[in-house]
N, C-alpha and C positions, 0 to 999 in steps of 0.2 A: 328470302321470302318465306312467309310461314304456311306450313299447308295443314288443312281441315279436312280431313278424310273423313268422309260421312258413311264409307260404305262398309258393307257387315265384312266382317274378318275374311270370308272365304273369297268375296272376291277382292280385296287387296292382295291375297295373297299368289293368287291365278295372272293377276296382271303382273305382278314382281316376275314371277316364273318366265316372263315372257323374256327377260333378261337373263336370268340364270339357268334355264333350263327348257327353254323356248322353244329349239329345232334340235332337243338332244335327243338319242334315242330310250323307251321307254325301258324299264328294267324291273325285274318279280313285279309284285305284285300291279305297278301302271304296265307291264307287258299285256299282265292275262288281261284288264280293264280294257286296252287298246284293241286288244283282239276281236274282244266280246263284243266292243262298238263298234271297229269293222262288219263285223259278220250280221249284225243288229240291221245299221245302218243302209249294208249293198242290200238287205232283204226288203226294210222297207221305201229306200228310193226306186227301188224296183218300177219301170216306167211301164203305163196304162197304154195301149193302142190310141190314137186319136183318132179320128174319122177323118174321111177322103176332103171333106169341104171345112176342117176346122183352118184357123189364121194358125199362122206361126206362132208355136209358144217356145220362149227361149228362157230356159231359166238361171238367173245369175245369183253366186253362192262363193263360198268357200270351204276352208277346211280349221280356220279357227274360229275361237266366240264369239266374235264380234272384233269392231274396229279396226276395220279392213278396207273399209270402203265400200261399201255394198251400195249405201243407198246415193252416193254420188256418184260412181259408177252405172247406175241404172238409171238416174236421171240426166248425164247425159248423153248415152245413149236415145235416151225416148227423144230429145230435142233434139240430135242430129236426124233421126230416122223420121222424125213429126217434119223438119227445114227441106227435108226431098221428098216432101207430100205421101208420109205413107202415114194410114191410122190404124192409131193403137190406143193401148192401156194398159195399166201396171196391176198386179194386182199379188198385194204382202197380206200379211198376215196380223198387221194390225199389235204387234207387242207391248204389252203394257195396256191395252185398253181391255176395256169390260163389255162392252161389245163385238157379239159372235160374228154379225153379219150373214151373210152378204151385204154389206153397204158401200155404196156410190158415197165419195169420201170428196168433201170441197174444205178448203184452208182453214177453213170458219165451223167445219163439221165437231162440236163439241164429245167429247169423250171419245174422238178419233185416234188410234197411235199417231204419237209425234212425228215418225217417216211418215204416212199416210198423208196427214196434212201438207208436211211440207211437201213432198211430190205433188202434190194438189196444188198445192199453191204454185210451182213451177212450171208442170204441165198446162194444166186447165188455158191458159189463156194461148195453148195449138193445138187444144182442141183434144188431146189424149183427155179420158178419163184414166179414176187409180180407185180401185175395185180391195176394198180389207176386208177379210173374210178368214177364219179360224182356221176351217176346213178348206183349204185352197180347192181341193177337187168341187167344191161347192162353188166356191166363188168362178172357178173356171168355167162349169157349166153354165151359169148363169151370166156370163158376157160371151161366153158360145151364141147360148140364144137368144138374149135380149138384144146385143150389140151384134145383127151379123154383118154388119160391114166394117168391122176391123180385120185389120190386117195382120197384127202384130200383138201379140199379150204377153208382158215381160214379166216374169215370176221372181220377184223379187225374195232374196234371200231362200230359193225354192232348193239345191242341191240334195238335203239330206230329205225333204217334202217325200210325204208316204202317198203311195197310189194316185201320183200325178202326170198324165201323160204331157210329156214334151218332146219338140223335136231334138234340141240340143241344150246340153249346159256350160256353163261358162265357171268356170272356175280361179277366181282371183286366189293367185298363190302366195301365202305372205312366206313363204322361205323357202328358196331355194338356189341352187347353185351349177356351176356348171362346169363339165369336164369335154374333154375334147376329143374328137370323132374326126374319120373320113371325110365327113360331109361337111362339117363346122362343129359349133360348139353343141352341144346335146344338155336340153334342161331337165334335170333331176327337181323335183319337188323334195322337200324335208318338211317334216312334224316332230313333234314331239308325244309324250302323254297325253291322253285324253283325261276330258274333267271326270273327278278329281283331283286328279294326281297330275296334272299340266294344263293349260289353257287350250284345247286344241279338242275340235269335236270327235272327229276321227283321223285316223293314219294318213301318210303319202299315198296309198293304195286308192284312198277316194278319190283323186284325182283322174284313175284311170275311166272313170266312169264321163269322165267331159270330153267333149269336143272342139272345146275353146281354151286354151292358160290365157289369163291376162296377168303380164307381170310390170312391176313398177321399175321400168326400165325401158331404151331401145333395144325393140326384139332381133332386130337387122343379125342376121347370123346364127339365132337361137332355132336349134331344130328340136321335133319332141316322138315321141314312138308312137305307133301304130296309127299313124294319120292324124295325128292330136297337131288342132292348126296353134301357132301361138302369137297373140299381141301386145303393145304394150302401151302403159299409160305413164302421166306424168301428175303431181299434183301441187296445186297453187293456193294462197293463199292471201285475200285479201278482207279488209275492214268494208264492209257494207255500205254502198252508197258513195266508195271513195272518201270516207270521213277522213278528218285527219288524226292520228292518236287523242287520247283524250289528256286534258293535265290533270297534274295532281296525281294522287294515290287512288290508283287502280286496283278494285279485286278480280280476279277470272275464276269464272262459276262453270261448271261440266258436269252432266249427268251422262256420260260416253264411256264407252267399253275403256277406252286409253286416253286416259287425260293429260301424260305427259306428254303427248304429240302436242297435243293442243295449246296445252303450256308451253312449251319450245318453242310454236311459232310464233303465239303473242311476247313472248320475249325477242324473238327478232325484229318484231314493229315495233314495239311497245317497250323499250329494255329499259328504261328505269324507274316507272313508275309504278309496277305490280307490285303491292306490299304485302297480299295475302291470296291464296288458293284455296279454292273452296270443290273439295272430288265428291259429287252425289253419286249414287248408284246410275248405272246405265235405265236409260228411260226415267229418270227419277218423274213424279207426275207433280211435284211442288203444292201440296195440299198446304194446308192453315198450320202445322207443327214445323215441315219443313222452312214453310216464309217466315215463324218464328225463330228459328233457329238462326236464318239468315238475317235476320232483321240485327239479331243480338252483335252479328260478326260482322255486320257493317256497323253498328255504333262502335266498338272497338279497334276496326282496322281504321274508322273517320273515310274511307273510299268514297271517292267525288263520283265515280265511274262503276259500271260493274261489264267487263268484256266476257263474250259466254259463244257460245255457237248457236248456229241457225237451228238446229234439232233442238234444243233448251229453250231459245228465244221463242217458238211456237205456242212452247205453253205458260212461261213466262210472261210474254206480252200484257194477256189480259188480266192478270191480276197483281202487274208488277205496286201500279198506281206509282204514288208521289216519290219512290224510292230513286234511288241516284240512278241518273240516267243508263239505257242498256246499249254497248256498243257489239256490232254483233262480228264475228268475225268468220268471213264463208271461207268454203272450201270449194274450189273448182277443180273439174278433172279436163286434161287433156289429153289426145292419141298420141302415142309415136309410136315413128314407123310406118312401114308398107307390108300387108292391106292392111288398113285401123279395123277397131272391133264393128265399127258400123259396115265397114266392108264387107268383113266377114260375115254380119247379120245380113245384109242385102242379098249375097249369095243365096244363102239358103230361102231369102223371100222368094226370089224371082224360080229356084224350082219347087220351089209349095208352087206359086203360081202355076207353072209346068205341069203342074201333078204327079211331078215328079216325088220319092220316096226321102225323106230329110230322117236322117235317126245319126247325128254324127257334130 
């Protein structure tokens, strides 16, 4: 299969790392970089007091760049928590758009971030709204008191978020391992180099700041230190609508932090028809040079089909026009395990409710 990597050198080269030097440890010069981002980082996540009457704010993150699962991870979360009648709303930061907000973001909200919309598009019809706003501390206040009958405001991609108060964070751990204890098995988080020198924001150390690991795994057995709860997920992948593959020659189009995942699994549905890869930058926004670009490489591959993800098809949609049809291909998240992440958010609803003190 032929691939077309569209994206600037630096990040091809950050996502390779994620193979060759992914969860290693940093060394001279990515040591002092890692440090300096630690110490940067715990200054400015440094969490704001919330007041006595605000909803729960929970914020869900990581410790690498991207492509981790952040934004399906938090949607569904919001549809488990929205299915036991609790109301909420999300509220990211909008990447890639040129608007600052605060704005009330619906599927169709033109020059909205691609997660924005499509959370919107998920949410919206149980009732959560999804709040994109530059300044989270901005957008926070402003669904404090516009919206006060929520219950629940999920901070999407919030962990490393400067001067934002929340009660808890969650932390999706994409590496780590484990070693064996008294009690069971004990999860260690692993990093590597921070950017530039690794694909990784900050250190293992970021970790200590959540009160949630969620890992891709059953947690059953998994214990973690200083009261750090841990859950885990699972993830799936299906063609949209139940379509059935498409024939003929296939392109697959990604504008994603990791386009090999994505590639890998439409090679499990789709395994002989993919003649060409096409790797955009993450968030790509598909202006008039890029649909030329693309135009060129579908007359060349002849592709009947173009299979791409739900983050891409949002903005793809409306200006795909007369081009070969778009088959889209989701990503769904599931719990395992006892308590799931929704449990463990319920928890801490029910002592907000209490009036009880949530910092954990």
């Amino acid at each position: 299969m032929k691939v077309f990597d569209l994206r600037p050198a630096i990040v091809r080269g950050l996502t390779t790392r994620w193979g060759a030097q992914g969860a290693a440890l940093p060394r001279g010069p990515a040591l002092v970089a890692t440090r300096l981002a630690d110490a940067w980082l715990a200054r400015q996540a440094a969490r704001r007091p919330l007041p006595p009457e605000a909803p729960l704010v929970v914020s869900i993150g990581n410790l690498a760049l991207g492509g981790t699962g952040k934004t399906p991870v938090t949607a569904q979360l919001a549809l488990d928590l929205a299915a036991g009648g609790v109301r909420g709303a999300i509220l990211t930061r909008g990447f890639g758009s040129s608007l600052a907000g605060p704005l009330l973001v619906h599927a169709g909200t033109r020059g909205a971030g691609d997660e924005a919309r499509l959370l919107a598009g998920t949410l919206e019809p149980q009732g959560w709204v999804v709040m994109q706003s530059r300044r989270r501390a901005a957008g926070l206040e402003w669904l404090r008191r516009a919206r006060g009958a929520l219950e629940v405001i999920l901070l999407e991609d919030g962990h490393q978020t400067a001067g934002v108060g929340r009660h808890t964070d969650i932390v999706i751990l994409d590496a780590w391992e484990r070693s064996p204890g008294p009690g069971g098995d004990a999860l260690t988080p692993r990093t590597g180099p921070t950017a530039p020198f690794g694909p990784w924001r900050e250190s293992a150390r970021g970790a200590a700041r959540a009160g949630i690991w969620l890992v891709e795994a059953d947690p059953t057995g998994l214990g973690a230190p200083n009261g750090t709860q841990v859950a885990g997920f699972s993830r799936t992948f299906r063609l949209a609508g139940g379509a059935p593959p498409p024939r003929g020659p296939v392109l697959l189009l990604s504008g994603i932090a990791r386009p090999q995942v994505f590639e890998a699994e439409v090679a499990r549905q789709i395994v002989e028809s993919a003649v060409a890869t096409v790797r955009c930058a993450d968030h790509e926004p598909y202006g008039a040079r890029m649909l030329a670009r693309l135009d060129r490489i579908l007359g060349d591959t002849g592709a009947r089909a173009v299979v791409t993800t739900a983050k891409d098809a949002v903005k793809l949609a409306p200006v795909w026009g007369s081009r070969p049809p778009l088959v889209v291909l989701e990503l769904r998240v599931c719990w395992e395990g006892t308590p799931t992440l929704p449990d463990l958010v319920r928890e801490r609803l029910d002592a907000v409710r209490r009036g009880e003190p949530v910092f954990s």
